[in-house]
N, C-alpha and C positions, 0 to 999 in steps of 0.2 A: 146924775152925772157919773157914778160910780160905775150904773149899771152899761152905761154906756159905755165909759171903757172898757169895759170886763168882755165885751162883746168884741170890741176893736182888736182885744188884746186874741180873745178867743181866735178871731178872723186871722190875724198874723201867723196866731202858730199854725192853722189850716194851710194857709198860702206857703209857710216854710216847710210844709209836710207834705206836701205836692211838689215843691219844687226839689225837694227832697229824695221823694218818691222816683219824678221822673228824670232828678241826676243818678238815679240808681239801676233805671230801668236803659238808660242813655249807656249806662256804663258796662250791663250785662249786653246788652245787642253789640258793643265795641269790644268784647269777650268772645262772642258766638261770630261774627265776623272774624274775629284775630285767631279764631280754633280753626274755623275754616276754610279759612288762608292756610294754616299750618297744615289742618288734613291733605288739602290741593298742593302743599308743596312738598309731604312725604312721598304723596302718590306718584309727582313726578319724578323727587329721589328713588322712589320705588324702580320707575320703569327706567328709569336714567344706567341703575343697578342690574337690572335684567338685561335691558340692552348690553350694556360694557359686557356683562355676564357672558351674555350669545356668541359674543364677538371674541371673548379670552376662550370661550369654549371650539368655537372654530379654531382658533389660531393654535390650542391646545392639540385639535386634533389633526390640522394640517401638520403641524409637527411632528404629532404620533405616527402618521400617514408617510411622513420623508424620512422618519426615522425605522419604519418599517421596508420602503423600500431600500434601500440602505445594507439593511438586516437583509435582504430576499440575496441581494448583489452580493452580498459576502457570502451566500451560503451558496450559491450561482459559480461563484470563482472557486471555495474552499469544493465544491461537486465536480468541479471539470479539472480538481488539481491542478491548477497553472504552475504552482509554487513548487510541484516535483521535479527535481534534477532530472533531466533531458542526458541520455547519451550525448558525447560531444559530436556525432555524427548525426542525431537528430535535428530536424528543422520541425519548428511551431509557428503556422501563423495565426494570430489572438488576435479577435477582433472585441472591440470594448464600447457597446451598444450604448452605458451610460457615456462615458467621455467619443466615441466618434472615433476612436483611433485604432488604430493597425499596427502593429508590432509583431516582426518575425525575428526570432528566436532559433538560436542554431547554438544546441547546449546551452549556456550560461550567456554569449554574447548577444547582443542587439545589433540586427542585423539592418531591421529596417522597420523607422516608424515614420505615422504619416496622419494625417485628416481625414475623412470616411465620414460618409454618409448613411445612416442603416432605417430599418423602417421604420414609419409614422406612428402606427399603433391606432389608425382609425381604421371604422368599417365598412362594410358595403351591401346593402342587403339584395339580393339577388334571386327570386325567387324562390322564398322561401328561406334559401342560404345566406345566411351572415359569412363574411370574408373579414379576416383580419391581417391587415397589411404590418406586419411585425416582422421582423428578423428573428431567426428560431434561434433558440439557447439550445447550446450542446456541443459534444464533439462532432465533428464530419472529417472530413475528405477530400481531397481534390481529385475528383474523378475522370477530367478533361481539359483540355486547354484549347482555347479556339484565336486565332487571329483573325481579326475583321469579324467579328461576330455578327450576324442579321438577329434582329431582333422581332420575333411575330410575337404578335400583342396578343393573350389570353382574351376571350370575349368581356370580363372585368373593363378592359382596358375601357371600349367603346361604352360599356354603361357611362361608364364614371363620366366620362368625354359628354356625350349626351346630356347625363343629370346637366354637369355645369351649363350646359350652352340651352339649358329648358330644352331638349329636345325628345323625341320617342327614338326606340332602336327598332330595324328592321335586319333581318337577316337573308342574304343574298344565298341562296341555295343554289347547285347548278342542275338545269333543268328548269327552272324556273326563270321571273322577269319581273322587276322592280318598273316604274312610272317614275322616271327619274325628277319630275319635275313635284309628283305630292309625297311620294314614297308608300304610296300603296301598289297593289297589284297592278302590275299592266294591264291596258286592254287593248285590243289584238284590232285593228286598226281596218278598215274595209279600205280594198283597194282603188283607188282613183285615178285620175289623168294618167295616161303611159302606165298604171300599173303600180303607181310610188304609195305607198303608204303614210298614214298621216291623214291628219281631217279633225273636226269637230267627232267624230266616230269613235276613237282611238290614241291612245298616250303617242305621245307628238317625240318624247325622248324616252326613251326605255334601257335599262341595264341590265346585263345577263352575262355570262359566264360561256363566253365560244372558245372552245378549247382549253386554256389552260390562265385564261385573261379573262379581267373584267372589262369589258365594253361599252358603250353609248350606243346605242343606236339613233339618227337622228334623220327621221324619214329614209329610212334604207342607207343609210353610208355610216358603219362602223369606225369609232376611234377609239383607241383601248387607251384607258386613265391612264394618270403617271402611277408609279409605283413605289407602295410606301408615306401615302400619303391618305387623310380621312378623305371619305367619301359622305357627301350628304346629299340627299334627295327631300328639297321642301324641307320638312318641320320633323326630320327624319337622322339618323346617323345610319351609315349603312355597314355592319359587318362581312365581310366580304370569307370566301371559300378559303381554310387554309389549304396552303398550295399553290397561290396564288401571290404571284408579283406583290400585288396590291394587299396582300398581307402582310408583308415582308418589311421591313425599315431598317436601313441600312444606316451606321453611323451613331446611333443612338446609344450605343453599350460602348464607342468607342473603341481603340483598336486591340483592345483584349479583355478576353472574357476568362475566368477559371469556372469551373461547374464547379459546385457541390451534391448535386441531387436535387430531385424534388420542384427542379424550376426557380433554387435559389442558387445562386453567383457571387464573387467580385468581377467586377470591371469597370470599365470606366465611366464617363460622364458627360452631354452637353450639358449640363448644370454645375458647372463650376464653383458657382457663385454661393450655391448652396453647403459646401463643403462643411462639416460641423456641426451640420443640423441632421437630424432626424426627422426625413423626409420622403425618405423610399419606400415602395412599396412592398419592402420586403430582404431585396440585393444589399453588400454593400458597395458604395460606390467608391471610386479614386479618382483622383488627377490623372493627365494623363501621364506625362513622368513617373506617378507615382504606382498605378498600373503595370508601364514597362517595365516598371525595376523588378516591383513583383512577379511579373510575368517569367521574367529571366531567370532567377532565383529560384521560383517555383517548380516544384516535379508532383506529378500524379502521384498519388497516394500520402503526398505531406499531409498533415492530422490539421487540423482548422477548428481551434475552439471558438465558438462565440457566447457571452455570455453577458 
């Protein structure tokens, strides 16, 4: 009987030594899981940290970036001496690329300030050439004055026109003849009934340069385009001869122009709407009011900083 217990007793403590065993082994895996958990959730405090990190770091350096230009503009204005006392007989007109504005200066007084538009500051690549549509910093000049200014568009103009509308550029040389309908070369048409040209043979409408106009021709009866206006052919923009009407746009600069040199200006604007922005290709522009006043005001050889 003894021994019988003794075995019973033995059995018990085995069974409390396993259960033992495997609350212990139960309790280390509920360890190694709760580590795990913890590694997985440094990791993600990690990259939680690095992200925030990238982001103060951007925001760090857009700062440094507006605090640099900032720094360029003061040293831009402190270069062009704005802040130098002006004879009282002198006249300055300052144009202010960052704020958009216009201000003329005769000595100490403010004679005239206004809203302006000056250039974009995008590019254009052009054969090789990158074009940057900015308004130039520096002293200039008012070299000219124009009323009713025409406006002929640099070849820039019609890429740009083109890019936007998906198209190809062709150029209208005189001597030569466009296919007005693909904007390829013409082809020179065999003659048929009475003599009239035109056919499955030959471009049915063709463009060319008679005299000093660009034309249609459309089976033998010439009509010369409007003027000042694009031209396209098919899938095509068509730059057309300077010298020609149909390079010419009337209206567009508005009814005064001042030169500075170089193929940059003030004048005015059908973009009104824009006023304020930094938009232009380079000019800066005005109201119309605000063009006339300057116009008036204005004499050849007044100094024009822009900066």
């Amino acid at each position: 009987m003894d021994r019988i217990l003794g075995l019973l007793a033995s059995w018990a403590f085995f069974v409390l030594a396993l259960g033992l065993a495997a609350f212990a082994a139960a309790s280390e895996w509920i360890n190694i899981r709760d580590s795990r958990r913890l590694d997985r959730v440094e990791v993600i405090d990690r990259m939680i940290a690095e992200r925030n990190g990238s982001k103060a770091q951007r925001l760090r350096n857009d700062a440094e970036r507006r605090t640099a230009e900032i720094d360029a503009l003061k040293n831009r204005i402190a270069a062009t001496s704005i802040e130098s006392e002006p004879s009282d007989s002198a006249q300055t007109i300052i144009v202010s690329t960052a704020e958009n504005k216009v201000t003329v200066r005769r000595g100490t007084n403010v004679e005239l300030e206004a809203v302006c538009s000056t250039g974009k500051g995008t590019t254009l690549a052009i054969d090789g050439e990158t074009l940057v549509f900015d308004t130039p910093i520096g002293k200039f000049k008012v070299v000219s004055k124009e009323e009713n200014p025409v406006w002929v568009p640099p070849d820039w103009h019609y890429v740009e026109q083109a890019r936007k509308a998906g198209k190809r550029v062709v150029r209208l040389t005189r001597g030569n003849s466009i296919d007005a309908d693909t904007g390829g070369p013409a082809i020179q048409a065999k003659r048929g009934f009475l003599g009239l040209f035109g056919g499955q043979d030959g471009s049915k409408r063709v463009l060319h340069v008679r005299g000093n106009r660009v034309v249609v021709d459309e089976y033998g009866s010439e009509r010369e385009l409007p003027p000042g206006e694009m031209i396209y052919a098919g899938g095509a923009v068509v730059i057309p001869p300077i010298g020609t009407p149909q390079r010419e746009f009337k209206d567009v600069l508005g009814h005064y122009r001042l030169n500075l040199g170089d193929g940059y200006a003030i004048h005015g604007t059908q973009e009104t709407d824009k006023l304020g922005q930094s938009v232009s290709h380079g000019c800066v522009r005005l109201a119309d009011n605000d063009i006339a006043r300057l116009y008036a005001m204005a004499n050849v050889g007044d100094e024009v900083i822009i900066y």
